[in-house]
N, C-alpha and C positions, 0 to 999 in steps of 0.2 A: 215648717220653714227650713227646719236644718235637712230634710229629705229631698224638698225643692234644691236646694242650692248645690245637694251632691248630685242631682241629675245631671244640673246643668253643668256643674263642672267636669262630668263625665262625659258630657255632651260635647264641650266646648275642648277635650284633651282628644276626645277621636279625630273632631274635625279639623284641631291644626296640628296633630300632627305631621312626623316628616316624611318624606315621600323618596325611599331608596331608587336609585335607577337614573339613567340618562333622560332628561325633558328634551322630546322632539326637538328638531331645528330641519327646515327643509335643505336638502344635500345640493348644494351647490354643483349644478351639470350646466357646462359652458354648452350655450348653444351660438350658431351662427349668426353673421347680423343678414341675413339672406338665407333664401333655398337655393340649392344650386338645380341650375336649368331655370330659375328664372329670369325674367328679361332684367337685362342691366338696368333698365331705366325706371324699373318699377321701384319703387322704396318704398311704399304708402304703406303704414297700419292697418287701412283700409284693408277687409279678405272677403272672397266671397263668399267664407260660410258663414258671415254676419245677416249674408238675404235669407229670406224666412225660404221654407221648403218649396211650398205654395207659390211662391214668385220667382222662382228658379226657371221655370220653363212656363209657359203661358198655352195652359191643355187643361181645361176645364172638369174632364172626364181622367187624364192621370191623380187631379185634386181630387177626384171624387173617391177613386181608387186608394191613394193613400191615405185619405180620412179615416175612410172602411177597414183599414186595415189596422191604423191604431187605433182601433175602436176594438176589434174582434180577434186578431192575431195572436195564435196561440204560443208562440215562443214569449211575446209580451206580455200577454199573461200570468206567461208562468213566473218572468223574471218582477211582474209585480206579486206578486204573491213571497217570493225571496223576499224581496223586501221584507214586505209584511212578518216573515219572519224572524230577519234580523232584528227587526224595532218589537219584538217579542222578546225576543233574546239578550237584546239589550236592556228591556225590560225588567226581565229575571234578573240581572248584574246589579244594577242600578238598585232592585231593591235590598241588596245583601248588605248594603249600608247604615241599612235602618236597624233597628229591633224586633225580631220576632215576639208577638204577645200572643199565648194562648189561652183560652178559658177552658176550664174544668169541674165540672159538677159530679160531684158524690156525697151519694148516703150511706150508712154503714149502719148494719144491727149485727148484734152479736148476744149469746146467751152462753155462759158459764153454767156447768155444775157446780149445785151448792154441798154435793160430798165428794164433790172429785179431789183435785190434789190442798185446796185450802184447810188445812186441819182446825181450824178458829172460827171460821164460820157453822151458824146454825142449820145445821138442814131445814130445806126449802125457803131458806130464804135465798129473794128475787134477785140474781145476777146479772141480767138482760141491761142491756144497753143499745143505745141507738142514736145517731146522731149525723147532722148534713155539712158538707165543707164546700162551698164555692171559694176556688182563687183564679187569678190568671199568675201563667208563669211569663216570666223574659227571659229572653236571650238575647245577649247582643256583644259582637264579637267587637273592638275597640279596636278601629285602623289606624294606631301610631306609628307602623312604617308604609303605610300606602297602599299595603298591596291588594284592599279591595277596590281604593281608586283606582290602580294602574289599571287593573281588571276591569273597571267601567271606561276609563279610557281607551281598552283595549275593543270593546263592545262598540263602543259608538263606532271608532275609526268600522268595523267590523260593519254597520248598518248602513255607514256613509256608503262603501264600498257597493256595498248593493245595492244601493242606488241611482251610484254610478254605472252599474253592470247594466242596471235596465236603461240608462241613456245610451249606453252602446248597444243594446236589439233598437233603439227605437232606429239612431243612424244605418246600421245593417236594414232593419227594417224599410226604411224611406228610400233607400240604396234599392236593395231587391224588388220590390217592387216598381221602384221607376227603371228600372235596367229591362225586366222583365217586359215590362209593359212594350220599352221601344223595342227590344227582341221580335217582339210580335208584332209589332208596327212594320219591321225591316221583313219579316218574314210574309206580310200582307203583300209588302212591297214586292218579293220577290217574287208572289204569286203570280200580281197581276201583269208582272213584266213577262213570266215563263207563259202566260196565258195569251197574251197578246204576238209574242216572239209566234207560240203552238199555231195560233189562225193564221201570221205570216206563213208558216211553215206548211201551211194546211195546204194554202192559196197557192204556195209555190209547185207543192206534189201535182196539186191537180193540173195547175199549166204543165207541168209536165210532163205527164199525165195522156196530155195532149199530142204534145208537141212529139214523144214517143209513138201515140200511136199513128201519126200522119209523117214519122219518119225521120223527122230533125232533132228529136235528142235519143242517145243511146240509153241503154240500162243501164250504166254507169252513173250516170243523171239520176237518175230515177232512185235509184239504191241510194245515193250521196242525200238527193231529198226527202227520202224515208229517214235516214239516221239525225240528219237536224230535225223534222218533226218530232222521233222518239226521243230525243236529248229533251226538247221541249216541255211535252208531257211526261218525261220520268223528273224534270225539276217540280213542274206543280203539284203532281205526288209527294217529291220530298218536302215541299214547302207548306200541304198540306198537313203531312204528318207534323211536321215541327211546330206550326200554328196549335196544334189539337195539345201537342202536349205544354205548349209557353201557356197556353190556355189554362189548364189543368195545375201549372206551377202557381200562376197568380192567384187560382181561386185558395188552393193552398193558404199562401200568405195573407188572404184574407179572412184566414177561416172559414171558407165554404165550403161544401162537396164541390165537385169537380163540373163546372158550368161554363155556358156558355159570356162572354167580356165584351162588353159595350167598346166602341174604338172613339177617339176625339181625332187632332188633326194627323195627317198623313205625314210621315216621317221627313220629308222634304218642306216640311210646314212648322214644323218643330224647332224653334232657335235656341241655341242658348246667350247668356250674357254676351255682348262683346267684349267684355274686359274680364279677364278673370285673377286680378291681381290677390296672390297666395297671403298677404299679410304678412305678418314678423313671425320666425322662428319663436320666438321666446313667448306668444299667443299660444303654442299648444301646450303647452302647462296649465292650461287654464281653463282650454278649450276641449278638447280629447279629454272624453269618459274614460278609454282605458288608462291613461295617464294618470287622472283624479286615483281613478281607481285602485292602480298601482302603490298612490303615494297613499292614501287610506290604509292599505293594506302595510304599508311602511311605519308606520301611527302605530299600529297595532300591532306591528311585532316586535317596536321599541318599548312599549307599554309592558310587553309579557318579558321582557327583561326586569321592571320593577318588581312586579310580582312574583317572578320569583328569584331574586332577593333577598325579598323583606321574608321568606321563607327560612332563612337563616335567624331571625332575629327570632322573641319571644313573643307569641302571642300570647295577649290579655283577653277573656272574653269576661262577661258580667251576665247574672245569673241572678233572676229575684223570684219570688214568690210573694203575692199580695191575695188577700182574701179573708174570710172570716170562718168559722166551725161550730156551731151550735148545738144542741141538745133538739131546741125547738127550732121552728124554722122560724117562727113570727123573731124570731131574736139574733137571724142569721149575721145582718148586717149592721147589729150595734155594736158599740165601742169596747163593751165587755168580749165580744166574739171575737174581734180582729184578728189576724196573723199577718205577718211579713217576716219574710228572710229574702236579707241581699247578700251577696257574697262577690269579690272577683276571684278568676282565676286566672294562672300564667300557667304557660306551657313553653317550658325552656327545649328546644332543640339540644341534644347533648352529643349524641349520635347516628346520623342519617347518610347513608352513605350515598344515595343519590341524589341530593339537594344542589352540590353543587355542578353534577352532573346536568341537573336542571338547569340550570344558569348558561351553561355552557352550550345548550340544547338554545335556549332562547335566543344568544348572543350567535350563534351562526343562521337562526331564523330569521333574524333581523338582516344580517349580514346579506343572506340568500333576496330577498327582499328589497334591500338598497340596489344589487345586482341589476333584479327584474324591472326596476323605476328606471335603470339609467338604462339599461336594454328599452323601453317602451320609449321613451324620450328619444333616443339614436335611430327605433325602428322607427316612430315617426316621423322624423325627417327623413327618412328614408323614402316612407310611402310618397309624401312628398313630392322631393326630387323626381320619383320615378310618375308619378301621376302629371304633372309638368311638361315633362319631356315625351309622354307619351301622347300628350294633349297635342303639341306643338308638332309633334312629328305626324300625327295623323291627321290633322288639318292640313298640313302641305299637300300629303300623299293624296287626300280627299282632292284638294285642289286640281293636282296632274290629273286627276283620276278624273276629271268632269272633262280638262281639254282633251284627254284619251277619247272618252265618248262621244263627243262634238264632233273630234277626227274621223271616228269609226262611221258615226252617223250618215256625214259626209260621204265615208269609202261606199257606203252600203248604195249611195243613189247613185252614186257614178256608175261602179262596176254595173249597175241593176240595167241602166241606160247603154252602157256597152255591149251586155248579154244582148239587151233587146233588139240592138242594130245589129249583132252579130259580128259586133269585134273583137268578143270572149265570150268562153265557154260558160256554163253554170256554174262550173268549182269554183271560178272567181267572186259569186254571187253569193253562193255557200259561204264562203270562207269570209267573207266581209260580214256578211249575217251574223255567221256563228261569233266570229272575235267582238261584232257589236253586244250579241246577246252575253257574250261573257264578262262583257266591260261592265255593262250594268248591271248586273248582280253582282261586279265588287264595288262599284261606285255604291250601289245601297248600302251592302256590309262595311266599307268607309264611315258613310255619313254612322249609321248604327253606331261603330267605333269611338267617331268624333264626341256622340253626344253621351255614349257612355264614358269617355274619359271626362268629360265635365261631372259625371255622377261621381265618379270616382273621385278625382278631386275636392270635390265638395265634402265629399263623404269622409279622407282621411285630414281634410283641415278641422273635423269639429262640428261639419254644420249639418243643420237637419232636427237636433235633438232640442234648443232652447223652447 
């Protein structure tokens, strides 16, 4: 009873103990009541990175693609497997709290000479001896100033972290591959435009072709419609090549060798939201993995400030030995056998010359740390603002860029009908051609633009990963 009660009170002086060190408080970082560059009229809590991934754009085979991808992708992998070893390692902390018990079995014989050094004794009489001791021993280090909680504290914050880091590949992740994906959508696009632009061009040589050798166009003509042809077919080349390698990128991110990518709707088929209201500043505290992540990381380097601390004060640890010693073994475990020894001990600090240098180490770790949270909070409204305004300004530019090609379109059937009456030359025709053909491969690379500043967007408000 009186062994019970000293456990427990042993038990119950670790565990309320006091706990040296600064207790967290999250650091108060004013943020905005707006992002700037967004529309004055919008104020709603409401953000788009509240829509699931999957409902972002309405392309049944990008859903397919990014499933696949967080299914098999090896960056994601890897950063689950981090985890997995933080919550190991947190593991290991977490138990330094307890009591180590270990068990011990030994037998001993021994045999003495009976004319060796004992003068009183009779020769050959029997000095042999033998006999078994089973105990278990303890150990157990007594946290009255904290410092193996703060050290578990510091563990978790440490685990959180890493699991925040794999919410940030999953966003990076759903990001790169939807980017990716319309890269090669836009670069389809570009194909079939250089493809179709190549037969115009084809069509055009051969008329004149013609028309040279029956005397009505010079070689001038002629050479002008060779070089829009070769413009033509040296774009579907480059638009090949870059297909072959966006190809190559996505199988990549999904973990494959390098294959060939099933396609869903055609780039001009592809919407995003109509409304892409950003949310409140004060949501990416909450929302943003690397932020969590930062602030974890701030947890954890206020914690190593307690720790070491209580470095300065005395540690107490406790030290037993239970078990029994016998002659016989049938007699190991009776009450005549028994043994125990408890004992505590302290270990006063008297002189350590870099203990407090420790502290000092901690206390600018933490510092450094508070830094990088209010740097990731600033950088994120950053991203932001700029994903915002890059959204709004490329949807204009897309806009002009569609009544350019209308225009161009336009110029391309006039002049064409002018050549043909012979109220202008073919440069006229070229030149409407070529400025059309050049319109629409930036009107493609726009729309591309357009849809990837909505990836973008989505991607630094937070969404993608719930």
């Amino acid at each position: 009873m009186k062994r019970s009660s000293l456990i427990l009170a042993v038990l119950a002086l670790s565990l309320s103990g006091c706990m040296v060190g600064p207790n967290y408080r999250r650091p108060l970082v004013a943020t905005p009541d707006q992002f700037r560059g967004a529309p004055a009229t919008v104020s709603s809590p409401q953000s788009i990175a509240e829509i699931k991934w999957f409902d972002l754009f309405q392309d049944d085979t990008l859903k397919q693609l990014v499933s696949s991808a967080l299914g098999k992708n090896f960056d994601l992998r890897i950063a689950a497997e981090r985890v997995l070893e933080a919550r190991a390692q947190y593991g290991i902390v977490r138990a330094n709290l307890l009591p180590t018990v270990d068990g011990q079995a030994q037998f001993t014989a021994n045999r003495s000479s009976s004319i060796g050094s004992f003068p009183f004794i009779k020769s050959g009489t029997d000095l042999s001896a033998s006999y078994t001791q089973a105990t278990a021993n303890l150990n157990w280090e007594l946290d009255l100033w904290g410092r193996l909680r703060r050290l578990n504290h510091a563990a978790r914050a440490q685990y959180l972290a890493s699991e925040e880091a794999r919410n940030g590949v999953i966003i990076s992740l759903v990001g790169d591959v939807t980017n990716t994906y319309f890269a090669m959508r836009e670069q389809d696009l570009e194909l079939a435009i250089s493809k179709q632009t190549g037969d115009i061009a084809s069509d055009n040589l051969r008329l004149i072709n013609l028309r040279h050798d029956r005397g009505v166009a010079n070689a001038l003509e002629v050479h002008q419609a060779e070089q829009f042809l070769f413009t033509a077919t040296g774009q579907v080349a480059a638009a090949e090549r870059q297909i072959g390698q966006s190809e190559n990128a996505l199988s990549l991110l999904l973990g494959n060798a390098p294959g060939d990518i099933p396609r869903g709707k055609a780039l001009d088929q592809i919407s995003a939201p109509p409304q892409l209201p950003p949310g409140m500043p004060s949501s990416l505290l909450e929302r943003r993995p690397d932020i969590r992540q930062a602030e974890e990381n701030l947890i954890a380097a206020n914690a190593q400030i307690g720790a070491a601390r209580a470095l300065l004060f005395p540690q107490v640890s406790l030290t037993g030995l239970f078990g029994g010693q016998s002659r016989a073994l049938s007699e190991l475990f009776t009450g005549p056998a028994r043994l125990a020894t408890l004992g505590p001990s302290v270990t006063i600090p008297i002189f350590h010359a870099g203990l407090r240098s420790g502290v000092q180490l901690t206390e600018a770790q933490q510092r450094e740390a508070l830094a990088a949270y209010e740097k990731s909070i600033n950088g994120a409204l950053r991203e932001v603002s700029d994903a915002l305004v890059v959204h709004d300004r490329t949807r204009e530019q897309r806009i002009e860029e569609e009544k350019l090609v209308a225009t161009l379109t336009e110029s391309v059937r006039l002049s064409t009908l002018r050549y043909q009456g012979g109220l202008d030359s073919y440069l006229q025709v070229l030149d409407a051609e070529r400025n059309l053909f050049g319109g629409q491969l930036t009107l493609a690379q726009l729309r591309l633009q357009e849809l990837q500043s909505v990836v973008q967007l989505y991607r630094v408000l937070g969404g993608g990963w719930q």
